[in-house]
N, C-alpha and C positions, 0 to 999 in steps of 0.2 A: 761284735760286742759293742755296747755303749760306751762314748767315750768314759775317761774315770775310772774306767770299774776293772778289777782284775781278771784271770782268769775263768775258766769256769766250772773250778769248782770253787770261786769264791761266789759266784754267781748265786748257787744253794743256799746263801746266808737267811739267816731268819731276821725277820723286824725287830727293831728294840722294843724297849718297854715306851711306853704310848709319852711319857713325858719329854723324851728327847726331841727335839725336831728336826724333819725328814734333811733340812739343809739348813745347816751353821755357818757364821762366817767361820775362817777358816779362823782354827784354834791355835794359841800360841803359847807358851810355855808349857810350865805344869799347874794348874789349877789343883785345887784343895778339893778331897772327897768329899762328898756330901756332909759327913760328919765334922768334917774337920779336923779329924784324928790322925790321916793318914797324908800323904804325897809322893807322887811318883813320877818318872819321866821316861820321857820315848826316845830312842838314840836310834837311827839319827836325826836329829832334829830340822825340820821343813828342807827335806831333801829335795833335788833337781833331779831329775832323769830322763834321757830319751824314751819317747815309745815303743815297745816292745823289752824294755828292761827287767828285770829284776830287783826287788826289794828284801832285804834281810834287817826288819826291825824288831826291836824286844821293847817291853815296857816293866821300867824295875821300879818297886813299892820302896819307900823309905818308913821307918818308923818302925811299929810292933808289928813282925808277919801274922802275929795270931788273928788280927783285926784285919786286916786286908793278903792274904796268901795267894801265888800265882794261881793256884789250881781253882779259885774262884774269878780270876779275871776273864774275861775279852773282849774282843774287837770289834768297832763299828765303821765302815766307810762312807763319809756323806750319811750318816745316819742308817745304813742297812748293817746288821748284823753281819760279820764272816763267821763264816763254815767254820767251827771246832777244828775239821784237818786241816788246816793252815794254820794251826798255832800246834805248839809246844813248850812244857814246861822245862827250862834250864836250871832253875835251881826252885827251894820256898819263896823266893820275891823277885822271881822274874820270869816272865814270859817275853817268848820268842814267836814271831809274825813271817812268813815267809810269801809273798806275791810273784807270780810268775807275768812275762810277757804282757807288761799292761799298757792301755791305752789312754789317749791323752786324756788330760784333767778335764771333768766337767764344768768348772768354775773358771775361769783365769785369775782369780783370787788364792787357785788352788785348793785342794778335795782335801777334807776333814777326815784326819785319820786319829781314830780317840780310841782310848785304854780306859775299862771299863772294872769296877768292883761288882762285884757279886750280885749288891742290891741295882746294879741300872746306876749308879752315882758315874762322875765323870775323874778321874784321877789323871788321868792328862790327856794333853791335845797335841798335836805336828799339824804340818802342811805339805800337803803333797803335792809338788808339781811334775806331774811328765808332761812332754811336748815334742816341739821340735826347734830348731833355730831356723829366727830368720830367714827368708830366703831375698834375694836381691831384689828391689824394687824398679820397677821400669816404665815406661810408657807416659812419662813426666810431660806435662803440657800446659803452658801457660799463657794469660792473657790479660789487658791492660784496658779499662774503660775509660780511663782521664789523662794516660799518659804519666801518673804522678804515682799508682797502685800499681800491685801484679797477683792475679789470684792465679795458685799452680795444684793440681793435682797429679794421680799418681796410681799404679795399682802395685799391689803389695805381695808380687810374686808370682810365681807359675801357681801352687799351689793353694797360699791366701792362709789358711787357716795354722794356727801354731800352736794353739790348743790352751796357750802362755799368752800373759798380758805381753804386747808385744810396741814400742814408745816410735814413732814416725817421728824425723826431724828432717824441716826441710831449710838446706842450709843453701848459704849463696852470699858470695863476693863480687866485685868488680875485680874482669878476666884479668891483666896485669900489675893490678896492685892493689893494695885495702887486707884488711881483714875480713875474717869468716862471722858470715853475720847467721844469726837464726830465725826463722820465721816463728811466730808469735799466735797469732789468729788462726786457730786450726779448726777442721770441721766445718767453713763457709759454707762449701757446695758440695757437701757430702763427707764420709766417713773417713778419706784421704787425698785431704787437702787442706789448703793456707794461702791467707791472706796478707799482703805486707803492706799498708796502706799508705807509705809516703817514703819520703827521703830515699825516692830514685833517681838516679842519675841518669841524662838522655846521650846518645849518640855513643855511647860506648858499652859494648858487649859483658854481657854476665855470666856467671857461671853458677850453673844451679842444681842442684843434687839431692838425695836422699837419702838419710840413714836411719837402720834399724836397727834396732835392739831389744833383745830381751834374757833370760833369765839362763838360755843356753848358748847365746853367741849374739854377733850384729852381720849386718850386711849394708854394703852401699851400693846405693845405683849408680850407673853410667852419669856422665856430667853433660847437661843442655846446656848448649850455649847461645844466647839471646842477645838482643837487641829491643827494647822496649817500643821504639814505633815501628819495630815488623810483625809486631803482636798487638795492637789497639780493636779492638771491637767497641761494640755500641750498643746500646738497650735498642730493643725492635723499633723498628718506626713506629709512633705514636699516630692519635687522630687518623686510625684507619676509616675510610667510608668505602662502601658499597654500593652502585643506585643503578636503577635504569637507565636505559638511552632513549627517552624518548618512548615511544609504541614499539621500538623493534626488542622484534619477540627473542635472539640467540643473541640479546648482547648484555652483559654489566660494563659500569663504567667502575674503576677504580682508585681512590686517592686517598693520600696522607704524608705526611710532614718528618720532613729530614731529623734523626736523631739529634734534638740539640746540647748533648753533652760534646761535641768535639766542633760545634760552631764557632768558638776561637781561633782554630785551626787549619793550617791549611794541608789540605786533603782531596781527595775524590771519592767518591760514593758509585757503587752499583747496587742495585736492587733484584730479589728476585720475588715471583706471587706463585702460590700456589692454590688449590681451587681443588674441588669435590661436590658431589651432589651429597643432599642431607641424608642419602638411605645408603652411603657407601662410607668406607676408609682407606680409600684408592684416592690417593693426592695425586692429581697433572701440574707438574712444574715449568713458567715460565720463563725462560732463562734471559731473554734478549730485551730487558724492560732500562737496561744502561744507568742514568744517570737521571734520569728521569720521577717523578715524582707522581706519576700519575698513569695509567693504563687502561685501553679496548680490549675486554674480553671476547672474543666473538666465537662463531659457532658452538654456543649454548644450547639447552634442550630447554622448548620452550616453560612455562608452569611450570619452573621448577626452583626449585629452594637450593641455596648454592652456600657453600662456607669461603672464605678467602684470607686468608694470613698474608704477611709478606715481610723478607728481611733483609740486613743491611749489608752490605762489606765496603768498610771504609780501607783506601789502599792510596800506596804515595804520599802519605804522610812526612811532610818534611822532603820530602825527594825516595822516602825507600822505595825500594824495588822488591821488596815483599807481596805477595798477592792481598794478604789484610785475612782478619776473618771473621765470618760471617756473625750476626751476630743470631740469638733464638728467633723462632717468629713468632711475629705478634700474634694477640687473641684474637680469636676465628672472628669474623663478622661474619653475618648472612645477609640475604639478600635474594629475591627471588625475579627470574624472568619473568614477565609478559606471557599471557594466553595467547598461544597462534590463533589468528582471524582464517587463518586458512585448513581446509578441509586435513584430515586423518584419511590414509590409506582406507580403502571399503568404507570409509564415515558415510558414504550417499547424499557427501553435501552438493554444493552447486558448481561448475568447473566451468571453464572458458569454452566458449564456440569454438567449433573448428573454422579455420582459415585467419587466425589473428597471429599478426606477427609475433608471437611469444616464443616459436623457435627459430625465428628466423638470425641471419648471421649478427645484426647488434645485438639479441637478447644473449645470443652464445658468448659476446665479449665480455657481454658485462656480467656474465655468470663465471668465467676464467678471472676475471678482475677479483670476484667475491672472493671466490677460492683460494688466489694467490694474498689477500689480505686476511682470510680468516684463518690462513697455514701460521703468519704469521703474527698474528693474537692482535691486530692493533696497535701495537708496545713500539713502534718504532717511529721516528717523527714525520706523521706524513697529517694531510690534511684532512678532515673526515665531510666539512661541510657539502661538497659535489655529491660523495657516497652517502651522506646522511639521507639527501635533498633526495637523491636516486630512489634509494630506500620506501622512504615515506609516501614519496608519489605513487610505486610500485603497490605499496600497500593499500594504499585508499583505492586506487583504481582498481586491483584486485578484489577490494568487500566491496565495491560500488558494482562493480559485474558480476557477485553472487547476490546480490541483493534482487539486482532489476533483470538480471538478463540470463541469471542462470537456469538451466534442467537436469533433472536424474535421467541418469541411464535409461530408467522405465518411461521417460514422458513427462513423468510426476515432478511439481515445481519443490523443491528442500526447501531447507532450512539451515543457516549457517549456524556452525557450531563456535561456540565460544573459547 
């Protein structure tokens, strides 16, 4: 069944008259009939209940019964009529409301339950909340951009939903002495969490927690306990670039600029890049880029459109021995390799004569040489000018002997493909 709403044979209910509307804030006292003549009230008033409870409410008329009598009242939920059997008359000025097993409120403001005269007029209002209480919050994690802030979030239970307005506070002391402070800026980065923008204390541990509450009970989370530079992150690296290297066709080069929010600071930095082709959402992660500010992407497919992020973890901060944490990665660049000069499987372009040293034992070396540097992406500090120099030659002398000295399979002189 929908939350709100009772059983089901309240379910059966019929629509009001068309001037009510489908959903009211929730109604609070007794309001005056439409005439004016009459008032009435509903006991008990903005009741609590778990779900799957029971409700026993009446709604008694004050004034002249001749003008407003029980046996003309009833019931509206949220604006939907209840079914006749669910009420009965207890006396001339008072009707009786009976709900079975109901389910959580649709509103967290709490479901409108109105007592009605004859003509559709409204004679009084309650609020109904059923729910559940709190359940215990956990999974609390927190992190610090300047060393000076702490934004923490949090998740709000095994089950999450209470069906009842339900108040997050996220509290936090220094661990052996101070008072209990509260956190203030809530909702930063999402629906449960807080920000505490200043007046932190460095080199000594915190204690940090979460309480809930609402209209049937509270619960607390477990207590984190912190240290503010074992938790420093950083906006992504900035001034991300992307470029060629030159004519070789399976390489980008990679570079951008150290997070300068903790550049006061002493610290160390690892980086990592990740990378995809533009018709995929398959990320390859570089892990081994250290400390370093710049990166050889190699073994690329040639022509082709490539995305590249990359982020930060600043660690050793002050001397911790925390790992640090990463911070998000920056927006994608693009950037595309180089058209191979060299032939496609079956392409019928132009290939090398037989009898040139191109397998002989140096071409083998320095084909083990490629391999062992392009396992390892470029990222490490070695030198690239000898391998560039290799490269480039390799490649010209390659289009220079499909140009002048190649043949097809068939005899037939080709044409290099671009």
């Amino acid at each position: 069944m929908p939350a709100g709403r009772p059983g089901p044979a309240a379910q059966s209910a019929r629509r009001p008259p068309p001037l009510l509307p489908l959903l009211l804030l929730c109604v609070l006292g007794a309001p005056r009939a439409g005439s004016g003549a009459h008032t009435a009230v509903i006991s008990p008033q903005d009741p609590t209940l778990l779900i799957g409870s029971s409700l026993q409410a009446t709604c008694s008329v004050h004034g002249d019964p001749s003008g407003a009598t029980a046996e003309g009242l009833y019931w509206t939920l949220n604006g939907r009529r209840l079914a006749p059997e669910l009420s009965r008359v207890l006396n001339a000025s008072t009707l009786a409301l009976a709900l079975a097993n109901l389910n959580g409120s649709r509103q967290q403001s709490g479901d409108n339950l109105v007592c009605h005269a004859r003509d559709g007029s409204i004679l009084a209002g309650s609020c109904l909340y059923v729910g559940l209480p709190p359940e215990k919050p956990f999974n609390i994690s927190c992190w610090s951009k300047n060393m000076k802030d702490l934004t923490c979030r949090w998740t709000p239970g095994a089950q999450g939903e209470t069906f009842l307005h339900t108040n997050y506070s996220l509290k936090y002391k220094l661990r052996w002495y101070g008072q209990d402070n509260t956190c203030e800026e809530y909702h930063t980065v999402g629906p449960h969490s807080c920000h505490i923008p200043k007046d932190l204390a460095l080199f000594t541990p915190y204690e940090i927690w979460v309480e809930a509450t609402n209209r049937l009970g509270s619960a607390r989370s477990d207590v984190l306990t912190l240290d503010i530079l074992d938790v420093v992150t950083t906006d992504p690296p900035p001034d991300v670039h992307v470029s060629r290297v030159g004519g070789l066709e399976d390489q980008l080069s990679v570079r951008w600029v150290s997070p300068p929010a903790l550049k006061d600071f002493l610290f160390q930095a690892k980086y990592q890049i990740r990378y995809r082709v533009e018709d995929s959402v398959d990320w390859k992660v570089v892990d081994d880029v250290s400390n370093q500010t710049s990166c050889r992407l190699a073994g690329l497919k040639p022509g082709t459109v490539y995305f590249v992020q990359v982020r930060c973890n600043p660690f050793g901060i002050y001397g911790s021995k925390k790992a640090g944490i990463w911070s998000e990665w920056s927006h994608p660049t693009a950037a595309s390799t180089p058209r191979s000069e060299r032939p496609g499987p079956g392409g019928g372009a132009c290939e090398p004569r037989g009898g040139e040293p191109s397998s002989g034992p140096v071409r083998r070396e320095l084909k083990q040489f490629l391999g062992w540097l392009k396992k390892h992406a470029y990222c490490s500090n070695l030198s690239f000018r000898l391998y560039d120099q290799w490269r480039a030659w390799m490649q010209k002398s390659h289009k220079t002997r499909n140009q002048d000295e190649g043949i097809l399979p068939s005899g037939r002189r080709g044409t290099t493909r671009g």
